[in-house]
C-alpha positions in Angstrom: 124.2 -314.3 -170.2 120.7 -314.0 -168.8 117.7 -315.1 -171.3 115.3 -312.3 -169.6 118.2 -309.4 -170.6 118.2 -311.3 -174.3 115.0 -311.5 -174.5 114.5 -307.9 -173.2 117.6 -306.6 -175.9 115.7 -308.7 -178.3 111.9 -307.1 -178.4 112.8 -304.0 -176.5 111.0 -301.9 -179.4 108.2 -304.6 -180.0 107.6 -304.6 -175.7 106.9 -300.7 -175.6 104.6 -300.6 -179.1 102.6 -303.5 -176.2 102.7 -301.4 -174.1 101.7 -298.3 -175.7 98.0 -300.1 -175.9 97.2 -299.5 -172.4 99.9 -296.4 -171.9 99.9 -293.6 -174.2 103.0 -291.2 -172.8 106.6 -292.3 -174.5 108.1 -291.9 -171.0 105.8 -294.0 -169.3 106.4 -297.1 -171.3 109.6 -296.5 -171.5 109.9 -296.6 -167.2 107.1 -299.9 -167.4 109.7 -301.7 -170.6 112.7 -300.8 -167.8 110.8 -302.0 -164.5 109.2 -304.9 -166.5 112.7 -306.1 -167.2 114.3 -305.6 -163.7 111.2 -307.5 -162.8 111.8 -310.5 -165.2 115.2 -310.2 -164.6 115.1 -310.3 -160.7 112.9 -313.0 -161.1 114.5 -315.4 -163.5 117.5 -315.5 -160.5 115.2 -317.4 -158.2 113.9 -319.6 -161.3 114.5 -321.1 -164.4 112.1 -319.0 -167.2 110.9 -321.6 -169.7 109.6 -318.5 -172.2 111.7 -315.8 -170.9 110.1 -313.4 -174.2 106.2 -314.4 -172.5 107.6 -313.9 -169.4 108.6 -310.8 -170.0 105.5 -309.5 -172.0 103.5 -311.1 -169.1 105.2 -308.8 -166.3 104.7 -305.7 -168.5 101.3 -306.0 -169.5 100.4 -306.8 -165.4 102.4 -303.7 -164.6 100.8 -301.7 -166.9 97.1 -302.9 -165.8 98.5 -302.0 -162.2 99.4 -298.2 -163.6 96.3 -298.0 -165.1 94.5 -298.6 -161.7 96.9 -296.5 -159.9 96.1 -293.8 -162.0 92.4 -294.0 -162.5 92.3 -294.2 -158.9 94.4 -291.5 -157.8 92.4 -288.4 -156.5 92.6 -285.4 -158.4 94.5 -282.0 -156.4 93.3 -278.6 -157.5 95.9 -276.3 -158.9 97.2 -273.8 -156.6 97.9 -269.8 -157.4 101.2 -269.9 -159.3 103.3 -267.1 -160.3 103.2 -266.5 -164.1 107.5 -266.6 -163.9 107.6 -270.1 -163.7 105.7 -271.1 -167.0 107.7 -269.0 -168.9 111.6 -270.9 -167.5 112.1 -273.9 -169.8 113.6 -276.4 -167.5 111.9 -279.0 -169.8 115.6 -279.8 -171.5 117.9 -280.7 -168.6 115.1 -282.9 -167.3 115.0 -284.4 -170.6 118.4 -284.8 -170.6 118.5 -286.5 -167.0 115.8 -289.2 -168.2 117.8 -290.0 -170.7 121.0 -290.4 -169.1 118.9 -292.1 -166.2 117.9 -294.7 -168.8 121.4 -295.4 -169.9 123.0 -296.3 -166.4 119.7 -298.4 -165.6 121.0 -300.3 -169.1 124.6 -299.9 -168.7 123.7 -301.4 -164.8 121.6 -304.6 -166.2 124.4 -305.3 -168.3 126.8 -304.7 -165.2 124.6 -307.3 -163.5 124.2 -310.0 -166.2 127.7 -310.0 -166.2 128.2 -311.4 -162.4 128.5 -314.9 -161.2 125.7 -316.1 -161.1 124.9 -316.6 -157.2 126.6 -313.2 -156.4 123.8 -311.7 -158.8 121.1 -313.5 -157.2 122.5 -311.9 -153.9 123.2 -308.4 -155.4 119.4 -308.0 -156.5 118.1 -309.3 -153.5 120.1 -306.8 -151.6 119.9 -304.3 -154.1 116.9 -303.8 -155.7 114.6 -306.3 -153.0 116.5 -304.2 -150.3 116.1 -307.1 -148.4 119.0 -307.7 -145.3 121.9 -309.8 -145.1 120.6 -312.5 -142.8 117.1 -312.7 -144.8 119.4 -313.3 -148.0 121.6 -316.0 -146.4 118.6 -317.9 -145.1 116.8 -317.8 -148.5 119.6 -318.9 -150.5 121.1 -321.2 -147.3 124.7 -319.3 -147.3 126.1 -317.8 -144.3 125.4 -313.8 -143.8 129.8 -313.6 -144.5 129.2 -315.0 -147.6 126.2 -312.7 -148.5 128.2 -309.3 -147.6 131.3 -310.6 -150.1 128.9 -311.3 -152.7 127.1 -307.5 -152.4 130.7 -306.1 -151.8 132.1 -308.3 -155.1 129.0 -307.2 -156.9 129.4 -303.6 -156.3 132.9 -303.5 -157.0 132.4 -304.8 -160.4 128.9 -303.4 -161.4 130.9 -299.8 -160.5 134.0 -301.3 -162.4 132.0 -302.2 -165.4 130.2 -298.6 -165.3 133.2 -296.2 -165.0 134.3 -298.8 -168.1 131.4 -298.0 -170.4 131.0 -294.3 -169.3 128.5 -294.7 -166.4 129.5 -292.4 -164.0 132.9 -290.7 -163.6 133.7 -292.2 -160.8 133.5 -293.0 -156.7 132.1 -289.6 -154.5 131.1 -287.5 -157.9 127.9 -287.2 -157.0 126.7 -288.8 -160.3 127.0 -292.4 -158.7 124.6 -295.1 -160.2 125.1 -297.2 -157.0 122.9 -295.8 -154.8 121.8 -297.9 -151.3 119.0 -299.4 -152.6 117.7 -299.3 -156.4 115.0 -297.4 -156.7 112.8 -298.2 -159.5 112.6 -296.8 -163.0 109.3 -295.0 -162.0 110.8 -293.5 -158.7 113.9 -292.3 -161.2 111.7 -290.7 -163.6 109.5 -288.9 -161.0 112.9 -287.8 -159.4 114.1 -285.8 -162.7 110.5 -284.6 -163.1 
């Protein structure tokens, strides 16, 4: 099993109180805990991590110095005319409950991960969540581009597998699909049920 997905298992509640210093919103360090371990995690396959728990805390905290930035310096829209209609609707609960089950399949889908071989993982990630091609794959880890699609193929099939086992979707084509082309990350996921 990976160090960086013990590690992350391990101080998963001691990683967002760190993070909560330079992020106040629940939700927030909740996506930086989840994209510092895909991070780490995606890292670690290139690597050995001596102190995958520093390691770790080190990729959060720079992730949450780059929000910071982002944020203080994003320009600022005016709000437009809105009709009153709207405010009243509380659609606040089903995107509540689609963060939530977001967060499960990216856990349920780390887990799916850990659990393959470990050079079809390296090449699942770099296709996956690098998004980057075949060929670029096979010349950075020196296998052929064959090899490379059997491993993304092999890796899908059992990251799917291992979700439909522990309740991650219901299945191939029901529109629920954790799979998608390319991984987005957990801040594109939680803008998406915003």
């Amino acid at each position: 099993m990976s160090t960086i997905l013990d590690a992350y298992l391990e101080n998963e509640i001691a990683l967002k109180r760190d993070l909560r210093r330079f992020i106040r919103s629940r939700e927030a360090t909740d996506d930086l805990a989840q994209e510092a371990f895909l991070r780490a995690f995606s890292a670690e396959s290139g690597r050995i991590i001596e102190s995958p728990k520093v390691f770790l805390f080190k990729v959060a905290k720079n992730l949450a110095l780059n929000e910071l930035a982002r944020q203080s310096t994003m320009a600022i829209e005016p709000l437009g005319d809105f009709d009153g209609q709207e405010v009243l609707e509380d659609s606040s609960q089903a995107a509540v409950e689609d963060v939530v089950d977001s967060r499960e399949r990216i856990r349920l889908l780390t887990r799916a991960i850990a659990d393959l071989p470990p050079q079809c993982a390296k090449v699942f990630i770099l296709r996956k969540m690098q998004g980057l091609s075949h060929k670029e794959i096979a010349v950075r880890l020196n296998i052929s581009v064959r090899t490379v699609e059997n491993h993304v193929a092999l890796g899908l099939s059992r990251c799917r597998a291992y979700m439909r086992a522990h309740g991650g979707t219901d299945g191939e084509g029901s529109g629920n699909s954790p799979m998608p082309e390319r991984l987005p990350t957990a801040f594109a996921k939680a803008k998406k049920a915003e």
